[in-house]
C-alpha positions as CSV (number, residue, x, y, z in Angstrom):
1,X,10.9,2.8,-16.2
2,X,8.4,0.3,-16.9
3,X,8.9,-3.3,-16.4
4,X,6.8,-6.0,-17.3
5,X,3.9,-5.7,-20.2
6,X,2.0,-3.3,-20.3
7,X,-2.0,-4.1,-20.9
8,X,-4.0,-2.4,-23.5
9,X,-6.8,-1.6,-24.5
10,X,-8.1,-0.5,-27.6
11,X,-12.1,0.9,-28.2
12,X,-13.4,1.9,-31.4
13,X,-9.9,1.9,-33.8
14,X,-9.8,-0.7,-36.7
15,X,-8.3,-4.5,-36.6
16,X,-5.6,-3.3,-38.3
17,X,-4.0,-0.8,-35.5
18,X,-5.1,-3.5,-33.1
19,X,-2.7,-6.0,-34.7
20,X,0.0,-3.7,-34.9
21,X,0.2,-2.6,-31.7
22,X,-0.4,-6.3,-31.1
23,X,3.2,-6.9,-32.5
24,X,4.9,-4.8,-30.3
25,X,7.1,-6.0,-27.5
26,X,6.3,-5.7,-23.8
27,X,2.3,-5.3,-24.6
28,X,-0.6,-7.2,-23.8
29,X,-3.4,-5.9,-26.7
30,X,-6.5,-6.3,-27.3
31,X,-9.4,-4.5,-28.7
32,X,-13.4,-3.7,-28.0
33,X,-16.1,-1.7,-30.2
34,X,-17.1,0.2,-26.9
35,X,-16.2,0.3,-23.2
36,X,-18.7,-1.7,-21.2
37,X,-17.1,-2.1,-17.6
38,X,-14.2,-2.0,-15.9
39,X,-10.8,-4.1,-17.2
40,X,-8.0,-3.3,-14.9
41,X,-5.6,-2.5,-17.7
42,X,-2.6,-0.4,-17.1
43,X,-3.8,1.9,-20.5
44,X,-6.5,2.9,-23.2
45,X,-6.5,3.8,-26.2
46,X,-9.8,5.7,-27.4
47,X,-11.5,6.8,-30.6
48,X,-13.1,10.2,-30.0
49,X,-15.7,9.7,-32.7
50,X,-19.1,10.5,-30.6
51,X,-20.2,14.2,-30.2
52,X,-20.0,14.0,-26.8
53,X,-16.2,14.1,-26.3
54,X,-16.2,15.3,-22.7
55,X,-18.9,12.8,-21.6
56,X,-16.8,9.8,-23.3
57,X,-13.9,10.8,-21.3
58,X,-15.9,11.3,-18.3
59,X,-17.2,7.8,-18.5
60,X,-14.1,6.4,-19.2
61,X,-12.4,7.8,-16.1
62,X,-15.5,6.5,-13.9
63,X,-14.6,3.1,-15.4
64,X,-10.7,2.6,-15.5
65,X,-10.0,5.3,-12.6
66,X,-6.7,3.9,-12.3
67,X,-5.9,3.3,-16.1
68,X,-3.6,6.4,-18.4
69,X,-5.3,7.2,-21.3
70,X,-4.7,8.2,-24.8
71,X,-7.4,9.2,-26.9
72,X,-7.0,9.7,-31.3
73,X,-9.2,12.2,-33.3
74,X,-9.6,12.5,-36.9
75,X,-7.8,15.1,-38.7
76,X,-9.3,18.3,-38.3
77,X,-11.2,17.5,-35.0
78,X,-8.1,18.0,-32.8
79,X,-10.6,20.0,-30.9
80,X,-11.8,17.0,-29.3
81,X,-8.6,16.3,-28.4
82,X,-8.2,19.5,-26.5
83,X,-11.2,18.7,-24.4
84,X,-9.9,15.4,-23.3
85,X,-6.6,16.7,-22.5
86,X,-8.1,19.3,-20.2
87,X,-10.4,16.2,-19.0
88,X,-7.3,14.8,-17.6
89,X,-6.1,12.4,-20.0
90,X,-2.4,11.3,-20.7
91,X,-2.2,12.0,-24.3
92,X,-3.5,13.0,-27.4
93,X,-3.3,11.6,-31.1
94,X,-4.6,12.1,-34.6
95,X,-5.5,8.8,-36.6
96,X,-2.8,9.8,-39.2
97,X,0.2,9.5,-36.6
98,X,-1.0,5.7,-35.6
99,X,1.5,4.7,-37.9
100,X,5.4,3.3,-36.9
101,X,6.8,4.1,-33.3
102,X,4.6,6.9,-32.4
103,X,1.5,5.5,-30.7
104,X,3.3,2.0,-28.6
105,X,6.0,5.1,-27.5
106,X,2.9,7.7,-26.2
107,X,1.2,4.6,-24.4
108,X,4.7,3.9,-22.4
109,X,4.9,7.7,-21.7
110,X,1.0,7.9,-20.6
111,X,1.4,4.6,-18.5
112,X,4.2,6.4,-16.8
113,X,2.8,9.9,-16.2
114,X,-0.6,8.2,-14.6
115,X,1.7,6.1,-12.1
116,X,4.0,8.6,-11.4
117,X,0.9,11.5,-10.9
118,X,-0.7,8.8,-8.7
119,X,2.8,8.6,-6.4
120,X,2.6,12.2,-6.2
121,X,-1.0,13.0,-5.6
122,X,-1.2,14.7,-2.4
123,X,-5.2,14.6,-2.1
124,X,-6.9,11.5,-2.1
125,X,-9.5,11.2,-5.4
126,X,-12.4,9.4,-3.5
127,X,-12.4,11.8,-0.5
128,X,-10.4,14.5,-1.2
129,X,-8.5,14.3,2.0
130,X,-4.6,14.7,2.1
131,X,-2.8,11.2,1.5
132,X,0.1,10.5,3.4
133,X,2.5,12.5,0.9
134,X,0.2,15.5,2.0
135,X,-0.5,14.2,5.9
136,X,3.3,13.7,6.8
137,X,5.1,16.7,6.7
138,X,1.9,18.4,8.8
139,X,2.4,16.1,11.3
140,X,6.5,16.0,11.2
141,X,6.0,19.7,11.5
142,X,3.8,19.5,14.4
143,X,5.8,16.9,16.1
144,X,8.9,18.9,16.1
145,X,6.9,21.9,17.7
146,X,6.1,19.1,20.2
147,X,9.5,18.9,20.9
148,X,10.2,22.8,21.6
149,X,7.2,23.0,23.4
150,X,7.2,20.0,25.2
151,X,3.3,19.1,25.1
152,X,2.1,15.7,23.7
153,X,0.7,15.2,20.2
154,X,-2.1,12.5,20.0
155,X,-3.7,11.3,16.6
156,X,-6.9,9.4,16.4
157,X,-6.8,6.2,13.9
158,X,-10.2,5.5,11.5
159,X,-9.8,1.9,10.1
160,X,-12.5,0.8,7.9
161,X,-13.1,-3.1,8.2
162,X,-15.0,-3.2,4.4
163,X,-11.8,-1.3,3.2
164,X,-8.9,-4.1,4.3
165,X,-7.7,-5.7,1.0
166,X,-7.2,-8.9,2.6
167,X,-11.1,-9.0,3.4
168,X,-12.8,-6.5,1.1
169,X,-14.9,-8.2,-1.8
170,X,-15.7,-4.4,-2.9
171,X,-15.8,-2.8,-6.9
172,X,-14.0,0.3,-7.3
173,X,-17.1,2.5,-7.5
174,X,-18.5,0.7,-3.8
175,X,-15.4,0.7,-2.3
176,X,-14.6,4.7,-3.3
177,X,-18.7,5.1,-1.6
178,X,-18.0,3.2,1.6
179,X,-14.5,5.7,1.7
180,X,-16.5,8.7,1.4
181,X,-18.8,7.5,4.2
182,X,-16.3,7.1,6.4
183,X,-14.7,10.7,5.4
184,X,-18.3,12.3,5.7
185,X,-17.9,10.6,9.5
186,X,-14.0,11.4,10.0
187,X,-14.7,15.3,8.9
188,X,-18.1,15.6,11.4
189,X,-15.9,14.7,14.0
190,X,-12.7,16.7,14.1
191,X,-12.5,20.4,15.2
192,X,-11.5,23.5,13.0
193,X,-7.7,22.9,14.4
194,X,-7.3,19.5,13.3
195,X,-5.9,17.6,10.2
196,X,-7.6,14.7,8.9
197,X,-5.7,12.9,6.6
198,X,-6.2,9.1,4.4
199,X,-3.0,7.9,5.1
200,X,-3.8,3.6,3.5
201,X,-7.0,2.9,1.8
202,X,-8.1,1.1,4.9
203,X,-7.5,3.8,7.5
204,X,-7.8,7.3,8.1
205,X,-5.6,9.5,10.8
206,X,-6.7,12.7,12.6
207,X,-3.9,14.7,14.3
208,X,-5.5,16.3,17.1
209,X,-4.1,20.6,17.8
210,X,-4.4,21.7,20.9
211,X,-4.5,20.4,24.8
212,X,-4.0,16.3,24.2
213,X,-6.2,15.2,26.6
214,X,-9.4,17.4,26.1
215,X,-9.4,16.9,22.2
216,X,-8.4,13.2,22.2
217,X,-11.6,12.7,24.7
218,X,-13.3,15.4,22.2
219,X,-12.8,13.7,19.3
220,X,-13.7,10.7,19.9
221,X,-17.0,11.2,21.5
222,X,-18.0,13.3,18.4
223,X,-16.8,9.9,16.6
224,X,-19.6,7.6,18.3
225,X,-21.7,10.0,17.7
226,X,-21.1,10.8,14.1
227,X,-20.5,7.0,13.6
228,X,-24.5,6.7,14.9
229,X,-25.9,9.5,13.1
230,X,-24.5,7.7,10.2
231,X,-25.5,4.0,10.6
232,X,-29.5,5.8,11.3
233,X,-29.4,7.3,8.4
234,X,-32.5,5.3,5.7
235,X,-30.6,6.3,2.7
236,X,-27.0,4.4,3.5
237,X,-26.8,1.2,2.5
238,X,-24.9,-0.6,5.4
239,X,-23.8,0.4,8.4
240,X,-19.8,1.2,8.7
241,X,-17.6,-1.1,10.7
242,X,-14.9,1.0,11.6
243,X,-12.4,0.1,14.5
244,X,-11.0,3.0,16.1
245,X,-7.3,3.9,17.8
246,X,-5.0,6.5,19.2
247,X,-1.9,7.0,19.3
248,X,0.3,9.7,21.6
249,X,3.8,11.1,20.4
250,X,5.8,12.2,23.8
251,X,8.2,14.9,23.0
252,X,11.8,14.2,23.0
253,X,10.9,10.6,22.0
254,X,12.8,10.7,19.3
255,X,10.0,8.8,17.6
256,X,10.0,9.1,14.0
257,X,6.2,9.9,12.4
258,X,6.6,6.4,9.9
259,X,7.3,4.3,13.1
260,X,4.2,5.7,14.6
261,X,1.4,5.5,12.1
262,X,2.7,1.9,11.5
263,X,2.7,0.7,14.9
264,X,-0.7,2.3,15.0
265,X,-1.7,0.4,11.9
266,X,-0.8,-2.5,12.8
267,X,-2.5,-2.4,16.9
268,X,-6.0,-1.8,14.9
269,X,-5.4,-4.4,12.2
270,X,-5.1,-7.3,15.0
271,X,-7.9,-5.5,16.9
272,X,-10.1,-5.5,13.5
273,X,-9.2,-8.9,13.0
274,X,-10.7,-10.3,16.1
């Protein structure tokens, strides 16, 4: 269920379906000829006039990543809607159904399905790397096999200083390119065996396979190094400041997976901080 209002807004429709949905409870409306930068609003509402439907929606999602969508054709270009709907967005309308409850009740429903496809996502869209919804149950898996087996399990922590929202100053677009530098660094270190995983926007976690010792020492010498190839590289433009952890799960511990990436967490955020 939603709560609070919801923020709109509406590209290339007429004053008129502005106002009304204007006059609706629980939204925050207002209207542009064209998308021109990035808004933060929870939700769009886009006229698929141009010829180029795939490349409007394309744009759009490059500009409000996080927003849900709903795009209207005109009648008899439902085609277009198609496209966008296999594009990725939330819903899709023709300009003869704008009228009554139809189009405030598809925005609620799109606002919904993004946030709720976002809680769910199990790869990360900048990197492509699991989230924690995708990391954990590896790990809880390979934890309990700790436990029968009675070997160690140690996982390397990747923060990335530019990445901390208390600090970062960072747009979307140069904060998801500073991510995938630090991926590109995270994946040239770590064996065929591992799992690297962003588990927070600010940090990423490796969980090392094998003999503890030998791949924790592994690891993170392939880490300097990676971390160096990357900082000499012409093309990058800044260096990454990255403070990096471990952490070691004994087995029997008891020791539940959440306790130990957050205790982790919160060891490199003081040690970042200083």
């Amino acid at each position: 269920m939603l709560t609070g209002p919801v923020s709109v807004l509406v590209v290339g429709l007429g004053d008129a379906d502005v106002a009304s949905l204007a006059r609706e409870d629980g939204f925050d409306v207002r209207g542009a000829p064209t998308i021109e930068g990035r808004s933060g609003v929870d939700a769009v509402v886009i006229s698929l006039d141009a010829d180029a439907p795939l490349e409007t929606v394309r744009r759009l999602r490059t500009l409000e990543p996080d927003a849900a969508v709903v795009v209207v054709t005109d009648a008899g270009r439902e085609a277009d809607g198609v496209v966008a709907m296999h594009a990725g967005v939330e819903d899709h309308l023709v300009r003869d159904e704008l009228f009554g409850p139809l189009l405030p009740r598809a925005i609620r429903y799109a606002v919904a399905t993004r946030r709720i496809r976002r809680e769910l996502a199990t790869n990360d869209e900048a990197t492509a790397l699991p989230t924690l919804r995708g990391f954990a149950p590896i790990a809880e898996h390979h934890l309990r096999m700790a436990d029968r087996a009675g070997e160690p399990v140690v996982f390397v922590f990747v923060r990335v200083e530019e990445l901390d929202p208390n600090r970062a100053a960072l747009g979307r677009e140069e904060a998801d390119e500073v991510a995938r530098d630090a991926a590109g660094v995270v994946l040239d270190s770590v064996r065929d065996s591992d799992v690297p995983g962003r588990i927070a926007p600010d940090t990423f976690c490796i969980l090392l396979t094998g003999e503890a010792e030998g791949a924790e020492t592994t690891v993170l010498s392939r880490l300097v190094e990676a971390m160096a190839l990357h900082d000499a590289r012409r093309d990058r433009p800044r260096a990454l400041q990255l403070s990096v952890g471990t952490a070691r799960y004994e087995p029997g511990s008891g020791l539940h997976l959440a306790d130990l990436l957050e205790g982790a967490i919160r060891r490199l955020g003081r040690a970042g901080g200083a």
